[in-house]
KEKE-3310 file (N, C-alpha, C; in steps of 0.2 Angstrom, whole numbers, plus 5000, padded with zeros to 4 digits):
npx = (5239:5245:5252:5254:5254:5242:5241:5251:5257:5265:5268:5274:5270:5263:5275:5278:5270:5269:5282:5282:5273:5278:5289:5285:5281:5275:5263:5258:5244:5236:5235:5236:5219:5215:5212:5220:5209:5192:5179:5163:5154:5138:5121:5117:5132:5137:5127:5130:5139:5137:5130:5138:5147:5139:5135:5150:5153:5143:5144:5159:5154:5147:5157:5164:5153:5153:5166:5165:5155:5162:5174:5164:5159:5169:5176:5185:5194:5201:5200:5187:5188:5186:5197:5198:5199:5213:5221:5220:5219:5221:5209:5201:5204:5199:5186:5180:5183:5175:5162:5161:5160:5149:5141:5141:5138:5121:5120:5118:5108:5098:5097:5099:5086:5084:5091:5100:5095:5082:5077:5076:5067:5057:5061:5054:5040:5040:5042:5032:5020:5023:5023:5009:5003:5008:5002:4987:4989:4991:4979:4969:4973:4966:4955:4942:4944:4940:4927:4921:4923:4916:4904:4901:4900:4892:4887:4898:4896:4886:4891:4901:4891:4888:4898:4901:4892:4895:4909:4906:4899:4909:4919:4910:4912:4925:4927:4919:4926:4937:4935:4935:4944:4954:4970:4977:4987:4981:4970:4974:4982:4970:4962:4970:4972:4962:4958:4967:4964:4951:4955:4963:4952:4945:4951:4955:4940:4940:4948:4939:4929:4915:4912:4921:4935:4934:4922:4915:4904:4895:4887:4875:4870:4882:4888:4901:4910:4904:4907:4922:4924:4920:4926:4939:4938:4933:4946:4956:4951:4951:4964:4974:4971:4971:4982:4992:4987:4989:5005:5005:5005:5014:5026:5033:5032:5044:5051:5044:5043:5057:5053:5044:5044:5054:5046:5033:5042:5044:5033:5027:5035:5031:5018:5021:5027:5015:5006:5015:5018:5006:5004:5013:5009:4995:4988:4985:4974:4970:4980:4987:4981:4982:4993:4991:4983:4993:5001:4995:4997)
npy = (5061:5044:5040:5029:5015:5002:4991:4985:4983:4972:4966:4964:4971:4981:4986:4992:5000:5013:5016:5022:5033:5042:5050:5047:5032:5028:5036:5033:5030:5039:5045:5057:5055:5061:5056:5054:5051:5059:5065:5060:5065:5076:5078:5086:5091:5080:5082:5092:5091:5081:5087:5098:5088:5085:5095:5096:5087:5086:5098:5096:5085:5093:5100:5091:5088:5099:5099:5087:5091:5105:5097:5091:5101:5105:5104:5091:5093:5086:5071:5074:5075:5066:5052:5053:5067:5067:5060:5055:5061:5081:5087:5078:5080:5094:5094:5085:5095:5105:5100:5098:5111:5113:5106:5111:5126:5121:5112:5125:5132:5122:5115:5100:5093:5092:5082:5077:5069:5071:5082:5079:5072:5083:5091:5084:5085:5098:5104:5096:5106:5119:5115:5112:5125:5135:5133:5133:5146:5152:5147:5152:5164:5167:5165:5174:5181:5170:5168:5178:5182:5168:5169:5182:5198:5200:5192:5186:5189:5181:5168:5168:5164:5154:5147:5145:5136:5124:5119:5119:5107:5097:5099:5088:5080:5076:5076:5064:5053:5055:5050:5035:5021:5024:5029:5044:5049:5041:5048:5060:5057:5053:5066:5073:5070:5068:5083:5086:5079:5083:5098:5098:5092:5104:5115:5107:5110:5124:5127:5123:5128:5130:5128:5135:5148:5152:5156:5173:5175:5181:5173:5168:5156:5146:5132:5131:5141:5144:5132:5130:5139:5138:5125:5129:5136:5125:5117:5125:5127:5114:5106:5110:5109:5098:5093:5097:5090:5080:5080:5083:5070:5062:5070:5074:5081:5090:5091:5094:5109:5113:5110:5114:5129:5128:5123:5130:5143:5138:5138:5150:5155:5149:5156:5165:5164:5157:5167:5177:5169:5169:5180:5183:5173:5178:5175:5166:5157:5143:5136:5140:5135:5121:5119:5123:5113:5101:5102:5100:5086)
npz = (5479:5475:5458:5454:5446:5451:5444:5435:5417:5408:5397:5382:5370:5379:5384:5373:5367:5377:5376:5363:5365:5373:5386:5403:5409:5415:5413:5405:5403:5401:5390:5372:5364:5355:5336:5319:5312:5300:5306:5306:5291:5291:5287:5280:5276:5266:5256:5251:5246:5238:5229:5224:5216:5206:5200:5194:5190:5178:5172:5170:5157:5149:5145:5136:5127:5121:5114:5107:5098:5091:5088:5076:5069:5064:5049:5039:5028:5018:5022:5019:5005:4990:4982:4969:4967:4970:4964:4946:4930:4927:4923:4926:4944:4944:4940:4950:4961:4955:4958:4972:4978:4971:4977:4990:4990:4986:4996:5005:5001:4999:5011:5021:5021:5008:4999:4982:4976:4981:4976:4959:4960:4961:4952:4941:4944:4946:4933:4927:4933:4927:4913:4914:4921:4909:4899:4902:4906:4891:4884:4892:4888:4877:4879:4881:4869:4858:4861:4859:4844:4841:4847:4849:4859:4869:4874:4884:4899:4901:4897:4907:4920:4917:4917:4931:4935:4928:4931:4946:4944:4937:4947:4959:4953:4952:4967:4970:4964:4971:4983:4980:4975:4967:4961:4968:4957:4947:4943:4942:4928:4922:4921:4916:4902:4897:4896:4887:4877:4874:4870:4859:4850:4851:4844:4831:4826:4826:4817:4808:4793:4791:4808:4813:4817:4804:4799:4801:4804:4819:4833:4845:4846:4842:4848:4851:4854:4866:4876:4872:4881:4894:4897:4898:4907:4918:4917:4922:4938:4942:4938:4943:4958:4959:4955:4966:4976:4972:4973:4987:4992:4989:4994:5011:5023:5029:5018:5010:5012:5007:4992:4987:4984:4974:4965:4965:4959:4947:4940:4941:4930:4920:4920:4914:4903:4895:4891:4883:4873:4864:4863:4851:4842:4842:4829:4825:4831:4832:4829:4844:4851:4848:4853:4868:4871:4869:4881:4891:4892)
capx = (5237:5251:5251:5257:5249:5240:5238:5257:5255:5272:5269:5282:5264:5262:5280:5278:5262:5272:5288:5277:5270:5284:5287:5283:5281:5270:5258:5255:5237:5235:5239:5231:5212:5213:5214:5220:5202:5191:5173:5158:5150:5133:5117:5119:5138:5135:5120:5131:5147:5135:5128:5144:5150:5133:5138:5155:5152:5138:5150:5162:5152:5144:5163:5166:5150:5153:5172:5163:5152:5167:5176:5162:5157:5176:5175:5191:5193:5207:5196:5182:5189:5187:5202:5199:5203:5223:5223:5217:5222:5219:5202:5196:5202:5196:5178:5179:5182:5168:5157:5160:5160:5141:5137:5142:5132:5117:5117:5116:5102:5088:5099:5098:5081:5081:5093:5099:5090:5073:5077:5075:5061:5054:5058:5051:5034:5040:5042:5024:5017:5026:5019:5002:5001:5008:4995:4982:4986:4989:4972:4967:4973:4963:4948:4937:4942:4937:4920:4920:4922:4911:4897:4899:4906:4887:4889:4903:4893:4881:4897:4905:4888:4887:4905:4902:4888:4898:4915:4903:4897:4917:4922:4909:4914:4931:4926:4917:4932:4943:4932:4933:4950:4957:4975:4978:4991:4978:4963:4977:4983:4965:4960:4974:4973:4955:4957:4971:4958:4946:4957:4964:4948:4942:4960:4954:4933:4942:4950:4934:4925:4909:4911:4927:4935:4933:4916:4916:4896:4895:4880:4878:4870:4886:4892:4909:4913:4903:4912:4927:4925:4919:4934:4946:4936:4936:4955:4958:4948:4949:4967:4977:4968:4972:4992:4995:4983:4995:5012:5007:5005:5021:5031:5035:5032:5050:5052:5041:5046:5061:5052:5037:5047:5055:5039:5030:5046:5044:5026:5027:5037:5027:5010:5023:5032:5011:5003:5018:5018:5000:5005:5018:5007:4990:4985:4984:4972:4968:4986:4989:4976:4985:4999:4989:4982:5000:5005:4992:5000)
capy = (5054:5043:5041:5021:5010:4996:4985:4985:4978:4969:4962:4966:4975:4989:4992:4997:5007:5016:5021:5024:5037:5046:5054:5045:5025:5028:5041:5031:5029:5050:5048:5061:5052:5061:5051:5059:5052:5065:5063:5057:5070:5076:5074:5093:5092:5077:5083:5099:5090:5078:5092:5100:5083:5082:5099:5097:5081:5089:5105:5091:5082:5098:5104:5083:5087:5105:5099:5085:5095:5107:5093:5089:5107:5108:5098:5090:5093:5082:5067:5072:5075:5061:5052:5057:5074:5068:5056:5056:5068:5088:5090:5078:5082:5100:5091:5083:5102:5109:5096:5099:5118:5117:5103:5114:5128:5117:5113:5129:5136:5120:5111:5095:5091:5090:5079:5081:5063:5073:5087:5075:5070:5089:5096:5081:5089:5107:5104:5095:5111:5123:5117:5114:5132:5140:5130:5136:5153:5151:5147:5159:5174:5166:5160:5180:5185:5167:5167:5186:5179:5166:5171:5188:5201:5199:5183:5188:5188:5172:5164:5168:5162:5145:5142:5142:5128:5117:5122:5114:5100:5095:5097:5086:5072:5077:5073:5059:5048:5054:5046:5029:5018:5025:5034:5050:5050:5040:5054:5066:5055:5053:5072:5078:5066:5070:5090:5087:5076:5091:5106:5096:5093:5111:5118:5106:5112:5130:5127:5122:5133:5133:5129:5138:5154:5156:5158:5179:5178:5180:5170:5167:5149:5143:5131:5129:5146:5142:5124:5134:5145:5133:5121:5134:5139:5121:5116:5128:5126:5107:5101:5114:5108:5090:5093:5101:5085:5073:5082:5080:5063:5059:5071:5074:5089:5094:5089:5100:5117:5115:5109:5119:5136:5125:5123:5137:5146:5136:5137:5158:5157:5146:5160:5171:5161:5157:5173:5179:5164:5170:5188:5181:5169:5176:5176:5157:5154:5136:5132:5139:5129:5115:5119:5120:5104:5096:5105:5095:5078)
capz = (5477:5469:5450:5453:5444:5455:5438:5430:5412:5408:5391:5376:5368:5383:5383:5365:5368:5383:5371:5356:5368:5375:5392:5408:5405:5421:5414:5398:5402:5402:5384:5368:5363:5347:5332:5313:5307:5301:5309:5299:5290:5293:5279:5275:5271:5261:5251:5247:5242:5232:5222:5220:5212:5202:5196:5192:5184:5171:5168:5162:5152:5144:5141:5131:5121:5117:5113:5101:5091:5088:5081:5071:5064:5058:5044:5038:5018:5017:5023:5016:4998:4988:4980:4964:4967:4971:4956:4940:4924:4931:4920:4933:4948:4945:4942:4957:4965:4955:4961:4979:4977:4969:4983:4997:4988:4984:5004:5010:4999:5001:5015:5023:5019:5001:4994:4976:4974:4981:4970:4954:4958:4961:4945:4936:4946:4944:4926:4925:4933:4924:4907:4916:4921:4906:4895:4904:4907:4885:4883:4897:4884:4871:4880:4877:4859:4853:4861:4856:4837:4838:4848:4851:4866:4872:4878:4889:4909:4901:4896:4915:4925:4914:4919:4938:4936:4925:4938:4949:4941:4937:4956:4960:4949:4954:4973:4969:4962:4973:4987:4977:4977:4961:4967:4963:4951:4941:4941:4939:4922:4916:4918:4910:4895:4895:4894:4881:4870:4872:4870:4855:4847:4852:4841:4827:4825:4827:4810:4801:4787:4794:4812:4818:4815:4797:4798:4804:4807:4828:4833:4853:4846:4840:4854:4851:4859:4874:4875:4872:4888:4901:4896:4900:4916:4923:4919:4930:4942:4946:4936:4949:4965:4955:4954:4971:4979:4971:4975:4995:4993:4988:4999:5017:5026:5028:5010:5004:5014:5005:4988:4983:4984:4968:4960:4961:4952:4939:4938:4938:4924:4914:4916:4910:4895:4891:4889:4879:4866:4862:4860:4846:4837:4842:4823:4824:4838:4833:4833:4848:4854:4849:4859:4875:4872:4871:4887:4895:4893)
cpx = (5243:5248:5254:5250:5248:5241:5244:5254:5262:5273:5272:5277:5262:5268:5280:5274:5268:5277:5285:5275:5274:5283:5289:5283:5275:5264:5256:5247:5232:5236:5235:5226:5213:5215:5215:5213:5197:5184:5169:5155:5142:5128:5117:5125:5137:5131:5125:5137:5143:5133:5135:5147:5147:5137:5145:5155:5145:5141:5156:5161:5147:5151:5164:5162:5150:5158:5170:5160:5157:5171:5170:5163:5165:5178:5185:5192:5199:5203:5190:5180:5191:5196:5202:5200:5210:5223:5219:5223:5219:5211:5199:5196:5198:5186:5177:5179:5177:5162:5155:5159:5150:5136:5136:5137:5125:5115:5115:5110:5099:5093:5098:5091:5076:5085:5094:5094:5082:5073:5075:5068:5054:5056:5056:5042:5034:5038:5033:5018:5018:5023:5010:4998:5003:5002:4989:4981:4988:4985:4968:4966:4969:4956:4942:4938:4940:4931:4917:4920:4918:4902:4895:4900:4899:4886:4893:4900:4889:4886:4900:4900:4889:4894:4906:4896:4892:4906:4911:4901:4906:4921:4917:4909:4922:4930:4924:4921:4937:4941:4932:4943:4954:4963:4974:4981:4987:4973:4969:4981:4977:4962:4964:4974:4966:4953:4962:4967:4953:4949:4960:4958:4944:4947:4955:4947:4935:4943:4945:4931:4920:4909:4915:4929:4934:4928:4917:4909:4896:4887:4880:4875:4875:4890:4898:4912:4910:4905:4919:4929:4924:4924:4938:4946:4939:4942:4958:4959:4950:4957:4973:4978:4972:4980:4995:4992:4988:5001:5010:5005:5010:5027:5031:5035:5037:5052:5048:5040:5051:5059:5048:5039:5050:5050:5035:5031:5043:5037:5024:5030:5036:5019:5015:5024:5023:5008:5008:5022:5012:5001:5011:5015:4999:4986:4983:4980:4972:4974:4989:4985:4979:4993:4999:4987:4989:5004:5001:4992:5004)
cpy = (5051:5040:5032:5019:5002:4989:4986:4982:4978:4965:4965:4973:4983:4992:4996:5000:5010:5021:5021:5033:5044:5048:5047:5038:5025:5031:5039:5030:5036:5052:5052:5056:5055:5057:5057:5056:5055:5061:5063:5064:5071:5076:5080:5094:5085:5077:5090:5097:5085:5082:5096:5094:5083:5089:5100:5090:5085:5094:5101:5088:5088:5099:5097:5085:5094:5102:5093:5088:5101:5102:5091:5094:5107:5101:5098:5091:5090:5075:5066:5075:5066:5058:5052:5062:5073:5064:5057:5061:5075:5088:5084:5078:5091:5098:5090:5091:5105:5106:5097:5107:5119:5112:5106:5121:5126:5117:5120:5134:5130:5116:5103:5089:5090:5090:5079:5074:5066:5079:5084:5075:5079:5093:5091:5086:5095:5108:5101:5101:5117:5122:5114:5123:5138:5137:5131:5144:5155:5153:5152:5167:5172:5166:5170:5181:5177:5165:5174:5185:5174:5168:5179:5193:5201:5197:5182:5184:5183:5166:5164:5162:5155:5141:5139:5136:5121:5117:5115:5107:5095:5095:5092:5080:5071:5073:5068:5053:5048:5050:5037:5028:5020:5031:5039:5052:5047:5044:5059:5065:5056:5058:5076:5075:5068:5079:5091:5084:5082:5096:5104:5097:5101:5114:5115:5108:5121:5131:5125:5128:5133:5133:5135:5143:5157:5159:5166:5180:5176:5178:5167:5159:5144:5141:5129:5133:5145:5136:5125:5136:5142:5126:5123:5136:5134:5119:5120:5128:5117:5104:5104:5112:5100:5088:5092:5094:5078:5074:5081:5076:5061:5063:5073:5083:5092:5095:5096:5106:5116:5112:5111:5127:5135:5126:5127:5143:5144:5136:5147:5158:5154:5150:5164:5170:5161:5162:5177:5174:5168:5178:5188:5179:5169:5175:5171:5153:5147:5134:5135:5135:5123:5114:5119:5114:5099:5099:5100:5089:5078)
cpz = (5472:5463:5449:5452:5446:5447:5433:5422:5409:5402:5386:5371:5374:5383:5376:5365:5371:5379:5366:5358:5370:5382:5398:5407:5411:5419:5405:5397:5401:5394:5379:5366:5357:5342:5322:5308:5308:5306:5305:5298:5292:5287:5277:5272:5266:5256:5248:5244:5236:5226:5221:5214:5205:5197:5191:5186:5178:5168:5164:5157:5147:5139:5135:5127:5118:5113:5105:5096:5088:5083:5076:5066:5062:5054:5043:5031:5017:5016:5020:5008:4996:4983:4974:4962:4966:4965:4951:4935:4927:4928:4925:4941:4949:4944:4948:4961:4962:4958:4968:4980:4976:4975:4989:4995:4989:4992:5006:5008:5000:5008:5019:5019:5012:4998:4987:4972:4974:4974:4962:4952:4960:4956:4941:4936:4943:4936:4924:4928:4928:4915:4907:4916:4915:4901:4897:4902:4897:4883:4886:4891:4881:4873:4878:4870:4857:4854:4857:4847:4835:4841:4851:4857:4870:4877:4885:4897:4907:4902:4905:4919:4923:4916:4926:4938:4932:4929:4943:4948:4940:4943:4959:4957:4952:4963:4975:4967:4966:4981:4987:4977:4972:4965:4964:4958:4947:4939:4938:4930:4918:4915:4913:4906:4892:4891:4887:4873:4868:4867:4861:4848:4846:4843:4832:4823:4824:4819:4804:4798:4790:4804:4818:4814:4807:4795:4802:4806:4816:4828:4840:4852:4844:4846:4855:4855:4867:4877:4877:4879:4894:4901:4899:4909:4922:4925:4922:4937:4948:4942:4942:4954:4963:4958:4961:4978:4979:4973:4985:4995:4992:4992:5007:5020:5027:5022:5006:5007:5010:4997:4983:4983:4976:4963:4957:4957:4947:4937:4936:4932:4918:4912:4914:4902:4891:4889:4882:4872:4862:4859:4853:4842:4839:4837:4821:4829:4839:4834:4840:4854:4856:4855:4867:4874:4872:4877:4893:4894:4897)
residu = (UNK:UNK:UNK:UNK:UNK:UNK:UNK:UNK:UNK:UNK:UNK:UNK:UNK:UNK:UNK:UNK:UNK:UNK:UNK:UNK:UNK:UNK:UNK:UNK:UNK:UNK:UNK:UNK:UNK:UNK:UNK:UNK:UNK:UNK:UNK:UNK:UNK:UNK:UNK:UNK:UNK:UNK:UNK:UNK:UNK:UNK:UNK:UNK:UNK:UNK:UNK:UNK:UNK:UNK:UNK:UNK:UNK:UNK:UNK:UNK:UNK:UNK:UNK:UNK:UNK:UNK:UNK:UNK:UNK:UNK:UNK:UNK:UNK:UNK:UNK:UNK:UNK:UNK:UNK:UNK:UNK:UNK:UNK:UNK:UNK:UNK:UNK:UNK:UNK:UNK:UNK:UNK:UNK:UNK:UNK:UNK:UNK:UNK:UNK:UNK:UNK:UNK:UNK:UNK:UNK:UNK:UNK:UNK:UNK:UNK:UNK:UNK:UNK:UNK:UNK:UNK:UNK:UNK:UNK:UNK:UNK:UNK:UNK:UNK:UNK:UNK:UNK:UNK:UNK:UNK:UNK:UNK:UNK:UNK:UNK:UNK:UNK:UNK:UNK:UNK:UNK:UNK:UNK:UNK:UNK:UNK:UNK:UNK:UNK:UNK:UNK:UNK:UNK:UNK:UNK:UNK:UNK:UNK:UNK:UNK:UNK:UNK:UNK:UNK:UNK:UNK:UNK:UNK:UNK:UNK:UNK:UNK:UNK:UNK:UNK:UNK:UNK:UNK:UNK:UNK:UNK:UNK:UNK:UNK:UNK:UNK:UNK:UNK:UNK:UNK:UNK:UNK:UNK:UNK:UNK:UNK:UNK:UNK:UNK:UNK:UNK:UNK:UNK:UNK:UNK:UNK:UNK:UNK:UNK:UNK:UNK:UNK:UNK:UNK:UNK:UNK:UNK:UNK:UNK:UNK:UNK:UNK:UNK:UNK:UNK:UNK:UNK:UNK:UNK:UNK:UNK:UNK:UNK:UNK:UNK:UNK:UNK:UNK:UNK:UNK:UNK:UNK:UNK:UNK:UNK:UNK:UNK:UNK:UNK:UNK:UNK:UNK:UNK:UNK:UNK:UNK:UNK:UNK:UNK:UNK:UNK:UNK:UNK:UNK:UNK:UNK:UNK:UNK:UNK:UNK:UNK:UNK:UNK:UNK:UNK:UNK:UNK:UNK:UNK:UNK:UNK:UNK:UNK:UNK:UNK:UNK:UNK:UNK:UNK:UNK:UNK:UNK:UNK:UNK:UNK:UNK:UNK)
# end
């Protein structure tokens, strides 16, 4: 069969096809069909090249935020020294480096979550615990030998029963206020002004001739030692639950994981410092008397 083409095409555009082509100028029509474009992907090569991207875009942007938090965690101490470390007279840029030294300290024992501004206001607390509970635990040495002088070591198990009904009687007054609109820092001012009026008064009938220690006759009718002893019981009882009532009212659940570790230090070492006042100056009961009642202010 000839290879002649019935249909010549003569125009300036098939000779350029033709020599484009090479070869034959005849057998231009025989020419390769392939083309250098790829062929469309199918929905599984697409779905595996997308999650490869997805992946590799996430593994980048892991590496960007890894790479930031290291620059964060490397502090710069050039930038984050103040400029009165480089100027000034030496005595204060060596302040200024003590200060950062006890701040960087100071963070890593209570850390973040308690500020040296929170701190402030946790030992003003700490401090009002700390001469709450040594003035208790004070009076505590005291509270047997001066019912034991006034009414006798008898008395003792009467004296304990009578303290859990009047205990009760003062947690339901105590529950009863706090049910009513009065805040708690004002029950917790007017109890403790209230026990220090008592304990006061108590200290000063102690030092009477007839009512208080000078008198040596024991007599289980002299109510000043049972006075005495169910005072002691309640301020325990009900000014403690009082404090601890007020202090989570004013702070913050992270606040006080990193603040009540503070306080109750200081509140052990105030039953310590009270018991061992009393063991120094117990010849003076009324005046030690007095000096729990000024703890309770």
């Amino acid at each position: 069969m000839s290879s002649h083409d019935p249909f010549p095409m003569s125009s300036k555009q098939a000779q350029k096809l033709a020599a484009s082509v090479g070869g034959d100028s005849e057998d231009w029509h025989a020419m390769n069909t392939t083309t250098a474009v790829e062929a469309p992907k199918t929905n599984a090569e697409t779905f595996s090249d997308d999650k490869q991207g997805l992946v590799s875009s996430k593994n980048a942007h892991d590496f960007d935020q890894d790479s930031d938090d290291e620059e964060e965690e490397q502090d710069d101490d050039f930038l984050d020294t103040p400029l009165s470390a480089f100027r000034g007279s030496p005595w204060q840029r060596n302040k200024e480096r003590i200060k950062k030294q006890l701040l960087k300290v100071y963070t890593r024992l209570y850390g973040e979550q308690l500020p040296p501004a929170e701190m402030l206001r946790t030992l003003c607390l700490a401090s009002t615990l700390f001469f709450m509970i040594g003035g208790y635990w004070l009076l505590r040495s005291l509270k047997d030998p001066v019912l034991t002088a006034l009414c006798g070591i008898s008395v003792i198990p009467k004296a304990k029963m009578l303290s859990v009904f009047v205990v009760l009687g003062v947690v339901t007054i105590y529950n009863h206020l706090l049910d009513t609109n009065i805040p708690r820092h004002h029950l917790f001012y007017i109890f403790g002004t209230f026990y220090s009026f008592l304990f006061t008064v108590i200290a000063l009938l102690l030092m009477h001739p007839t009512l208080g220690l000078p008198n040596q006759q024991a007599s289980p009718y002299r109510l000043l030692g049972w006075i005495s002893y169910c005072s002691i019981e309640s301020f325990g009882s009900v000014m403690v639950s009082l404090f601890w009532s007020f202090a989570n009212s004013n702070f913050s659940l992270e606040t006080a994981k990193a603040s009540y570790g503070v306080m109750v230090a200081t509140a052990q070492v105030g039953s310590i410092l009270g018991p061992t006042f009393v063991n120094q100056y117990g010849k003076y009961p009324a005046k030690c008397y007095l000096v729990g009642a000024f703890c309770m202010l």
